[in-house]
N, C-alpha and C positions, 0 to 999 in steps of 0.2 A: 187686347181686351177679350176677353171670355165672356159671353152669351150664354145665360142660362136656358136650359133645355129644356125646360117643364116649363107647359102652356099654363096659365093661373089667371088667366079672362074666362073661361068658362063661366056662363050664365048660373050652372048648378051650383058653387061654390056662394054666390054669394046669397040664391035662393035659400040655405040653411041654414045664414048665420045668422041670419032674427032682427027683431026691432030693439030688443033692449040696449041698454048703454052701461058704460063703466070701464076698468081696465083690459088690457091685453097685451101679451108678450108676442114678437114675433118669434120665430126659430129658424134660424137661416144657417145653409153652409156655402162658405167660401172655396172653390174648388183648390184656387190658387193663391199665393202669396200676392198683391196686388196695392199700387199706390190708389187712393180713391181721393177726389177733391168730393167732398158732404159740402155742397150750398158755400156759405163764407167758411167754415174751417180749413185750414191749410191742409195741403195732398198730404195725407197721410199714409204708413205703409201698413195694410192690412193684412195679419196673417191667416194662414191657409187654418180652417180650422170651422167653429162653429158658433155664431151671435146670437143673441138674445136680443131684445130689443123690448124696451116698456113703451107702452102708450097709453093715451087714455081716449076715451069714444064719448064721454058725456052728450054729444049730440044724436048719439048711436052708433050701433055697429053696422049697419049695412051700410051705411056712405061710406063711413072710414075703413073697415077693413075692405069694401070693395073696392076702394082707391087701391090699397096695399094690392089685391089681388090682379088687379091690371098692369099688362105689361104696356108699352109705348108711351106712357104717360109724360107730360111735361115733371121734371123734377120739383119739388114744393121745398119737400120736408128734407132734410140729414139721410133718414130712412133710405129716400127714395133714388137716391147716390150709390147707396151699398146694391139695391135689387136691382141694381142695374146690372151688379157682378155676379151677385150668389145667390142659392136659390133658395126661395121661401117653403120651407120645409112642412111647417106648423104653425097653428094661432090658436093660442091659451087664453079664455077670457074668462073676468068674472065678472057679475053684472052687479053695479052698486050705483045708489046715487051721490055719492060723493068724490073727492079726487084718494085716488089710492094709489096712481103709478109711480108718486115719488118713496112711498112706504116700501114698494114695490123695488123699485130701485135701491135702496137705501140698502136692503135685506140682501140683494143680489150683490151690492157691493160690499161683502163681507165675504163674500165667497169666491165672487170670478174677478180677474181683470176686467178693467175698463176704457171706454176710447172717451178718454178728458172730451167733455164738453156736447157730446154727440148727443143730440137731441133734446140737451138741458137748456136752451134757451132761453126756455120760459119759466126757469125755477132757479131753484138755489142747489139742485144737486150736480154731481163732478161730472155725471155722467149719466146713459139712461138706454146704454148699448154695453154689453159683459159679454165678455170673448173666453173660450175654452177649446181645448182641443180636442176633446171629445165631447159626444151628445150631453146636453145639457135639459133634456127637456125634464128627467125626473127631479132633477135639484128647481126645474123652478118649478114643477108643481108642487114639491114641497114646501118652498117658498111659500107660495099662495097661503096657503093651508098653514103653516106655520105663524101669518098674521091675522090667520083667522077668515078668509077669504073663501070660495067656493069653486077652483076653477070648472074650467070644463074646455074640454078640444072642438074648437068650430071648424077647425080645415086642418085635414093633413095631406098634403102632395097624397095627389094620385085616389082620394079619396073623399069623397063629399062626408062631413059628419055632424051630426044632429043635437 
């Protein structure tokens, strides 16, 4: 198992990301090719490469993405299986009061592969994790924006952002 090497509990990270709520993508890379069991989904084989991940925050973004930002954590979510292997690069959010990660999702699934099922739980879509093998982060801000949304960067490794 590979242990990611960037600390991401730092207090400063989640001091930044604000009280609003709405959607967010993660941005993770996988160093290495890796089987992962996500919660009840079967071990799947994950490749070396870079994920995206949709979510939504409607309760806000400082609980939920400082969950995301914590390492040792008990595992909850699908997500929180993958960050146990690869490291969370970036977090794209846009603040809205409605649900948009499945829009979100939906748009992303016309462009990257997907891991069937992975954090769709609680919806109707295939998937809500898109896998690429190179950096993906311009294709979803485009995304964003291309449904009319507004993102903005709250965290990037190694950088507190505003």
């Amino acid at each position: 198992m590979t242990v990611p090497t960037q600390i991401r509990s730092e207090a400063s990270h989640t001091d930044t990301i604000g009280a609003g709520k709405g959607s967010y993508v993660l941005l993770t890379h996988l160093p290495e090719e890796q089987t992962i069991a996500a919660g009840s989904l079967s071990p799947s084989l994950f490749a070396r490469g870079y994920y995206a991940y949709v979510g939504s925050a409607l309760g806000g973004f400082r609980s939920r993405l400082g969950r995301h930002l914590r390492t040792g954590k008990k595992p909850r979510w699908h997500i929180d299986y993958l960050l146990q292997h690869a490291s969370l690069d970036a977090i794209v959010i846009c603040e809205t009061e409605h649900r948009t990660e499945c829009v979100i999702a939906q748009t992303l699934a016309w462009q990257f592969k997907s891991v069937p099922s992975f954090g769709a739980s609680d919806c109707r879509c295939r998937s809500h994790l898109f896998f690429a093998t190179d950096d993906i982060m311009s294709s979803v801000i485009y995304t964003f924006k291309s449904i009319g949304l507004k993102p903005r960067l709250k965290y990037l490794r190694g950088q507190s952002s505003k």
